[in-house]
DOZAVO-722857 format. One record per residue (C-alpha): x, y, z. Coordinates in steps of 0.5 Angstrom, whole numbers, padded with zeros to 4 digits, always signed. Layout:
<sites>
XYZ...
</sites>
This chain:
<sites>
-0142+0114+0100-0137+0108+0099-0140+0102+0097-0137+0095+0096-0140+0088+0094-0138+0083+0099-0137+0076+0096-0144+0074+0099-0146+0080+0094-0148+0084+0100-0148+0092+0099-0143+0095+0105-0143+0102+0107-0136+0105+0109-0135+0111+0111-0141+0114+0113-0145+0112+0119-0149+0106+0121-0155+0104+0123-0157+0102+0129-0160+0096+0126-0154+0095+0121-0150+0096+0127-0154+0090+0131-0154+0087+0125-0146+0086+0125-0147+0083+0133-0144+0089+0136-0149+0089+0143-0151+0097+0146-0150+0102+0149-0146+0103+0141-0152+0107+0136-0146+0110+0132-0141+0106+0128-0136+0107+0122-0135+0101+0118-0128+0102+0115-0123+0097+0110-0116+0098+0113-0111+0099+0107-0103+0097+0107-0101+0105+0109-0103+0102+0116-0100+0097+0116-0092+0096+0120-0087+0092+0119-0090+0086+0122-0096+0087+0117-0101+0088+0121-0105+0094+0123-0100+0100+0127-0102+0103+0134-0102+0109+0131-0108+0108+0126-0113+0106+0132-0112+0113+0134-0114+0116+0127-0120+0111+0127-0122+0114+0133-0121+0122+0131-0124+0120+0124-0130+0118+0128-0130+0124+0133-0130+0128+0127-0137+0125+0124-0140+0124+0130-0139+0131+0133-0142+0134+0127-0148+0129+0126-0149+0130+0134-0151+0139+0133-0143+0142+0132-0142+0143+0124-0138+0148+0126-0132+0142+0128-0125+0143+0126-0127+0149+0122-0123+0156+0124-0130+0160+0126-0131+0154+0131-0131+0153+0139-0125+0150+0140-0123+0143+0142-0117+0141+0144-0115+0133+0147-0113+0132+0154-0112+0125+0154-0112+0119+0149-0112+0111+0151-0113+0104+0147-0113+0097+0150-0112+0093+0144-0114+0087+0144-0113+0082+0137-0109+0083+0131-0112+0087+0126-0109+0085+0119-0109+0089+0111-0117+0089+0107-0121+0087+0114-0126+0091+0115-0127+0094+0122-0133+0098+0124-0131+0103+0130-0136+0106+0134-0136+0112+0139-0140+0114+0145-0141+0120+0150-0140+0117+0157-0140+0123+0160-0140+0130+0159-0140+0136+0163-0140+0143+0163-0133+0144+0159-0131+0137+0158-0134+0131+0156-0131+0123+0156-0132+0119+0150-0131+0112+0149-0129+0108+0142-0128+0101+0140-0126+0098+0134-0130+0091+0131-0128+0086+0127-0132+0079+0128-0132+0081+0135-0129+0087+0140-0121+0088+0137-0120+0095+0141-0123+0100+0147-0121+0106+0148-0123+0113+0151-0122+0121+0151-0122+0127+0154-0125+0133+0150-0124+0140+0153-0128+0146+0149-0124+0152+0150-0126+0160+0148-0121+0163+0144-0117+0165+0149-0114+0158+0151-0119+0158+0158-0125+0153+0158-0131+0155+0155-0138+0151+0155-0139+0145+0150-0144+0148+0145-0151+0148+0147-0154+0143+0140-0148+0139+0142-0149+0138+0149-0156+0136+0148-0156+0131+0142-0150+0128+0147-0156+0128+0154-0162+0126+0148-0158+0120+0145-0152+0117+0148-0154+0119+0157-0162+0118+0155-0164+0112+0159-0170+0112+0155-0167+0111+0149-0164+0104+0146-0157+0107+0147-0156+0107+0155-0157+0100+0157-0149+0102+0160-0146+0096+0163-0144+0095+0169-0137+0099+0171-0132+0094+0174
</sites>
């Protein structure tokens, strides 16, 4: 774990996932219970010196990475794995993200069914900086779809489709 004193000598964590009240504590609402704090570094910027489209992407598969895994699937991105390919990706960026601002990225399952699953990502800094979205289709070996893996499945129904737990306050679809 990544830790840094704040200038108020706040311990941050970066790198590993939040809690949900550490994820409140930062003023991000429900249905968010998973989240990422980051520090952005000059390697992501782009020639107008702020944060590159392309990075937000990288967040977003760094977090799917983590989140996978801690939801029941540690076999993710290893060659003994079921695979998983990307059918779509999307981002709405909505304010500039600029070198050494922390960011805290968070990521839910919104849907999920038998071989796909849709998950939704935002990126945070002093308010809501980006939304984005992808699909996530399972596959067997021989490229044809294939289940979502059994934990998987039910650690995404239990934690992020529960209407009983504290991350299904969903908002409203517009």
């Amino acid at each position: 774990m990544s830790e840094l004193k704040s200038p108020n000598e706040q311990t941050l964590k970066f790198h590993v996932p939040l809690t949900v009240d550490e994820l409140r504590g930062e003023g991000i609402p429900k249905p968010w219970t998973y989240g990422v704090r980051y520090r952005t570094t000059f390697g992501e910027l782009d020639a107008q010196g702020h944060v590159s489209n392309v990075v937000y992407l990288r967040w977003f598969e760094a977090l799917r990475m983590q989140y996978l895994r801690d939801y029941g699937w540690p076999e993710y991105a290893t060659r003994d794995g079921t695979p998983m390919v990307l059918r779509r990706n999307e981002v709405d960026y909505l304010k500039v993200i600029n070198l050494s601002q922390d960011i805290i990225v968070t990521g839910r399952t919104t849907r999920v069914g038998t071989s796909s699953c849709v998950m939704e990502y935002a990126v945070w800094s002093n308010g809501l900086c980006a939304t984005g979205a992808a699909v996530l289709v399972f596959l067997d070996n021989d490229n044809a779809k294939s289940a979502i893996p059994v934990a998987l499945k039910a650690n995404i129904l239990e934690r992020d489709l529960n209407p009983e737990s504290d991350c299904c306050e969903l908002p409203p679809k517009t």
